[in-house]
C-alpha positions as CSV (number, residue, x, y, z in Angstrom):
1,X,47.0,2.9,31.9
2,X,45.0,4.4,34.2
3,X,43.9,2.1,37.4
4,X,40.6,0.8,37.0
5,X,40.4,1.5,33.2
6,X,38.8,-0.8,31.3
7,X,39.6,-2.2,27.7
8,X,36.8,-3.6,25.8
9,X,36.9,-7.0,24.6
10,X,36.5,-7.5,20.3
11,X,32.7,-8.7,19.2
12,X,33.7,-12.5,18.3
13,X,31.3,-14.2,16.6
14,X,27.4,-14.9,16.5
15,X,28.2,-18.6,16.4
16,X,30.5,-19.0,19.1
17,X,27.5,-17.4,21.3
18,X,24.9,-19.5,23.4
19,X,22.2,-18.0,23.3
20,X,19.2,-19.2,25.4
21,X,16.1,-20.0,23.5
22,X,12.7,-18.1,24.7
23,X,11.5,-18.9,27.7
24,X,7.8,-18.4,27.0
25,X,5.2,-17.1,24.8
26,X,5.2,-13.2,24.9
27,X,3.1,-10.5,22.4
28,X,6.5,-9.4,21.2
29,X,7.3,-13.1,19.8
30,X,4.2,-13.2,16.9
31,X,3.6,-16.6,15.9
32,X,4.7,-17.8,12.5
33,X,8.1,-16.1,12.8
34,X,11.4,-18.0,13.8
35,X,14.9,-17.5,13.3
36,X,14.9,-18.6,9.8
37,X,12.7,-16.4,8.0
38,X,14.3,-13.5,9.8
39,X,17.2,-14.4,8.2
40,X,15.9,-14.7,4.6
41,X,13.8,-11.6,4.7
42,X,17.1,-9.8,5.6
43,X,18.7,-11.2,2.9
44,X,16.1,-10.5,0.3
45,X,16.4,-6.6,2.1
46,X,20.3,-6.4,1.6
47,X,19.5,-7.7,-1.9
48,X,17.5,-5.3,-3.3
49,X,18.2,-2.1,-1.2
50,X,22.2,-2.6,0.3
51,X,23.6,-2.9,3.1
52,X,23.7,0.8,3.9
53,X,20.3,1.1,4.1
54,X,19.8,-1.8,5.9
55,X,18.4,-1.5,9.4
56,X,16.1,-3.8,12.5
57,X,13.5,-1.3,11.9
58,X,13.3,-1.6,8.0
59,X,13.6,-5.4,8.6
60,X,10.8,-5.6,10.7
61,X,8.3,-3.6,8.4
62,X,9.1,-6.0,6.0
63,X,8.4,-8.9,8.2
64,X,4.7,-6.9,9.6
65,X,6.0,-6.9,13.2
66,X,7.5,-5.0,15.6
67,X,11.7,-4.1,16.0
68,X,11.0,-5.6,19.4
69,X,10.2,-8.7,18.0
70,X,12.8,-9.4,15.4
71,X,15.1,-8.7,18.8
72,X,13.4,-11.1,20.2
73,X,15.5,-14.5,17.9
74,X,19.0,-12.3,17.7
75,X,20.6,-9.9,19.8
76,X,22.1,-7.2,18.1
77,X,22.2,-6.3,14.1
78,X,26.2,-7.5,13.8
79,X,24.9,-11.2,15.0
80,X,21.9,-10.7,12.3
81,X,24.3,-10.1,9.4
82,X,26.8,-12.5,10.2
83,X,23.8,-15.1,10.6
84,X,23.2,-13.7,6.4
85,X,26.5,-13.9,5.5
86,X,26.6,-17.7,5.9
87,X,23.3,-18.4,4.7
88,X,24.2,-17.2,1.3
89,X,27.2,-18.8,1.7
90,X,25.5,-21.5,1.3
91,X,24.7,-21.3,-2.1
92,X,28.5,-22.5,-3.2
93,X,28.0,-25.5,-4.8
94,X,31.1,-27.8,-4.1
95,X,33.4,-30.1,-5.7
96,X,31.9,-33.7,-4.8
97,X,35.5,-34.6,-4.5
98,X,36.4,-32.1,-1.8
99,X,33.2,-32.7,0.4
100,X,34.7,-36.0,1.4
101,X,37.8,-36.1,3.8
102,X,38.9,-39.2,2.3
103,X,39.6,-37.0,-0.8
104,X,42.0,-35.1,0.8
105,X,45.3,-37.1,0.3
106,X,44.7,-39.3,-2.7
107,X,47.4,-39.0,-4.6
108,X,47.1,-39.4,-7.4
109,X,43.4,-38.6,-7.8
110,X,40.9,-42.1,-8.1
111,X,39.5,-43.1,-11.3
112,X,37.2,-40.7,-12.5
113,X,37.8,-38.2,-9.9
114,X,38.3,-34.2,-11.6
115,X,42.0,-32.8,-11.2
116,X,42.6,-30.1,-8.3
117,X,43.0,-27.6,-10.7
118,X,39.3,-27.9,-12.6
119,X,37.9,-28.2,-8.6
120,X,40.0,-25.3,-7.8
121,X,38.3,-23.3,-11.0
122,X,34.8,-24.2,-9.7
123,X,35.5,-22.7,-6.5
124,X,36.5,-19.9,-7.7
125,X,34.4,-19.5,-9.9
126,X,31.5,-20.1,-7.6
127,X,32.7,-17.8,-4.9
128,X,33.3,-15.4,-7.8
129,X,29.5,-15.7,-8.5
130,X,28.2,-15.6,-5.1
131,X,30.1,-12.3,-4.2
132,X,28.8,-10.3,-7.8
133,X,25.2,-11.5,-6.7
134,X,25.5,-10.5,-3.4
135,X,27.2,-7.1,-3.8
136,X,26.9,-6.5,0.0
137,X,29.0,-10.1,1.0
138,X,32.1,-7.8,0.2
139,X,31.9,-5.3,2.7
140,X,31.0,-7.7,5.4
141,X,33.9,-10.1,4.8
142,X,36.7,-9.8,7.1
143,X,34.5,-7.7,9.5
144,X,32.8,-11.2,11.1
145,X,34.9,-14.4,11.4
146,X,32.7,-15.9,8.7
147,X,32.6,-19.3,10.8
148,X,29.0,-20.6,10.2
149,X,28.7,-24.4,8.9
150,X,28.1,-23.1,5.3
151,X,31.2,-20.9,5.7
152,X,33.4,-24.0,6.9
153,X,32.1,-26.6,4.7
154,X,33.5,-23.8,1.7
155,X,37.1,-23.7,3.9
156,X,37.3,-27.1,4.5
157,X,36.2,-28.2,0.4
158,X,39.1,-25.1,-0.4
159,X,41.8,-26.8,1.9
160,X,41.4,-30.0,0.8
161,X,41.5,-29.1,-2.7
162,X,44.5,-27.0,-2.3
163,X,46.2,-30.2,-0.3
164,X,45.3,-32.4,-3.1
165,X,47.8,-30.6,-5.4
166,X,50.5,-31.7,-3.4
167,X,51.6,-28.9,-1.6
168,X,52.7,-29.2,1.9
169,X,50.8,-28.3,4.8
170,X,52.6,-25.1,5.2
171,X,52.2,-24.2,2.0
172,X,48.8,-24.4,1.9
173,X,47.2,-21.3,3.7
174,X,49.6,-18.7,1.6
175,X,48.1,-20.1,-1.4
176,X,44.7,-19.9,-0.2
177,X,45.0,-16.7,0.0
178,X,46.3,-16.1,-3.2
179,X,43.0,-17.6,-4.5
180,X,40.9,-15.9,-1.7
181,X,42.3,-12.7,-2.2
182,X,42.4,-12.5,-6.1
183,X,38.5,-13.6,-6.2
184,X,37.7,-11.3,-3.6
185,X,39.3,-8.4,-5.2
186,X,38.5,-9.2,-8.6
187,X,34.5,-9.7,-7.7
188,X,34.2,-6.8,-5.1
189,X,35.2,-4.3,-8.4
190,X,32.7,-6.2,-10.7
191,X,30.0,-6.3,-8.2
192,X,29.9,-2.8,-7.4
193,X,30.6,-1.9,-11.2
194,X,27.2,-3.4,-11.9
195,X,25.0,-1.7,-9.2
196,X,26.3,1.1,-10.2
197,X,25.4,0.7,-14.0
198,X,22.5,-0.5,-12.4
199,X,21.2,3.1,-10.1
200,X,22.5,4.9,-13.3
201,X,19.7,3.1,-15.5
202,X,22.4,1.7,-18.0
203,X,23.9,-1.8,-18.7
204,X,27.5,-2.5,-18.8
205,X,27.6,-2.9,-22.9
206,X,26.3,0.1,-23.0
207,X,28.2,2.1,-20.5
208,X,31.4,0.5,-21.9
209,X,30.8,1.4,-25.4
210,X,30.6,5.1,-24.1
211,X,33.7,5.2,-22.1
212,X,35.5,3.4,-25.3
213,X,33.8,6.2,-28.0
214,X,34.7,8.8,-25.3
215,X,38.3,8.1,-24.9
216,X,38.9,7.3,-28.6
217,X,41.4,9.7,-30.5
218,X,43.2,10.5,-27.2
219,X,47.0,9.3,-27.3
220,X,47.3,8.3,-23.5
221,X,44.5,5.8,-23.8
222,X,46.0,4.1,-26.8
223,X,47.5,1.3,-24.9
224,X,45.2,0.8,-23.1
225,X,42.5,0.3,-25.7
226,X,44.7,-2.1,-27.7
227,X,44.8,-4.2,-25.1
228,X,41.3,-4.1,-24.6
229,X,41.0,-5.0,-28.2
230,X,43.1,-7.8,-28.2
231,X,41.5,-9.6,-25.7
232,X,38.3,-9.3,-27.7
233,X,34.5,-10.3,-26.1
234,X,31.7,-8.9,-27.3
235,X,30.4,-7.8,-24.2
236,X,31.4,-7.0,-20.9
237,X,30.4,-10.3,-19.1
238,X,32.9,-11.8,-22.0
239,X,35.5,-10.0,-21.3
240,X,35.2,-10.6,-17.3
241,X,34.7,-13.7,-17.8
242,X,38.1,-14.3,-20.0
243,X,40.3,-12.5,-17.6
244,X,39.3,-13.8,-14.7
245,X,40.0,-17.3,-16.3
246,X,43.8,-16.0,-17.2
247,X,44.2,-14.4,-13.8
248,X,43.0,-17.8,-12.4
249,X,45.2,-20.1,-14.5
250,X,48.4,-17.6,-13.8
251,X,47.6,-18.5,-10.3
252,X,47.3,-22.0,-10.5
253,X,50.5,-21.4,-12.2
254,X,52.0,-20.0,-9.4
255,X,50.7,-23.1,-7.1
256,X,52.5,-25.3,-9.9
257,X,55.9,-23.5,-9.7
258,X,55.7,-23.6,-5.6
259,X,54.7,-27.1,-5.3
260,X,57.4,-28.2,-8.1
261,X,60.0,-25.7,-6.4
């Protein structure tokens, strides 16, 4: 390496950053603006018109102020979208029984209390929702560290629930990821299935109905398609819905086998 070169250090994390609060009263901070509703117009942006088109300057149109001034409660765009990622992830809603610590090494579980599995299913199934609803999470996970208190209240609630089925502590991460990585997957494909249907003007049934009519009669799609019929649904959202609850329960399987192993 070349003397006096220098190597850049990786962005970290918007929330491992102190940043100063404003000093004083300036024209480019407008009143009735605050962190807060930056962050929930973007949201509502990234919503309707994706992430790619996206920018400080479209934000602050929709807000009625200036770039300047948006600039003026985060630094850079990176710390804005990692400051969106966590606020939506706070719409998981949570096991009660995994939001308390004591929770995390009952064994067996207290009266009345669900078993790890059926928590496990509603995170899942929750995380599931949250990434088809917001098909621009997907691209943005794994690109910030995702460490906001929304975004560690959902690890933490996943950690203890995948302690309480009794696997050991090293054990514990590998199967998270199992769980992580099949949800991830499995929602990033139907989130960006729908917003395509979606630009195209056509819903799923429909589109589905036309890929099925279009590929009947043609020998190398005849597995295929009685498979598709044997797993039956009338719709598309049926269908989803039934594999992802067998792709689930083969996982949970999997936890079982390790854990009994």
């Amino acid at each position: 390496m070349a003397t006096g070169s220098r190597v850049s250090s990786p962005r970290t994390s918007v929330w491992l950053s102190e940043r100063p609060a404003p000093r004083r009263k300036t024209d480019q901070q407008p009143d009735g603006l605050d962190r807060v509703k930056i962050v929930a117009a973007s949201v509502r942006l990234l919503d309707a018109e994706g992430l790619a088109k996206f920018s400080m300057r479209r934000l602050a149109a929709e807000l009625g102020v200036t770039a300047m001034s948006v600039y003026w409660y985060v630094d850079t765009k990176d710390d804005l979208l990692e400051l969106a990622l966590d606020t939506v992830m706070g719409e998981i809603a949570l096991p009660p029984e995994a939001v308390e610590p004591a929770a995390a090494l009952a064994h067996p579980f207290p009266a009345g209390q669900r078993d790890w599995r059926e928590q496990l299913r509603q995170l899942a199934g929750e995380y599931r929702k949250l990434i088809v609803r917001h098909p621009w999470l997907s691209p943005l996970t794994g690109e910030y560290l995702n460490i906001g208190p929304n975004a560690m209240a959902f690890a933490h609630a996943a950690m203890r629930v995948m302690r309480n089925s009794g696997l050991p502590d090293d054990k514990v991460p590998g199967a998270l990821s199992l769980v992580y990585q099949f949800v991830y997957g499995y929602s990033t494909i139907e989130g960006r299935f729908g917003a395509r249907c979606r630009a195209a003007g056509v819903s799923e049934d429909v589109f589905y109905r036309q890929v099925m009519d279009t590929i009947a009669g043609r020998p190398e799609f005849d597995e295929s398609r009685a498979i598709a019929e044997a797993r039956g649904g009338d719709t598309v959202a049926e269908m989803r819905a039934r594999d992802f609850a067998v792709a689930l329960d083969c996982a949970i399987a999997g936890i079982e086998a390790l854990r009994n192993g």
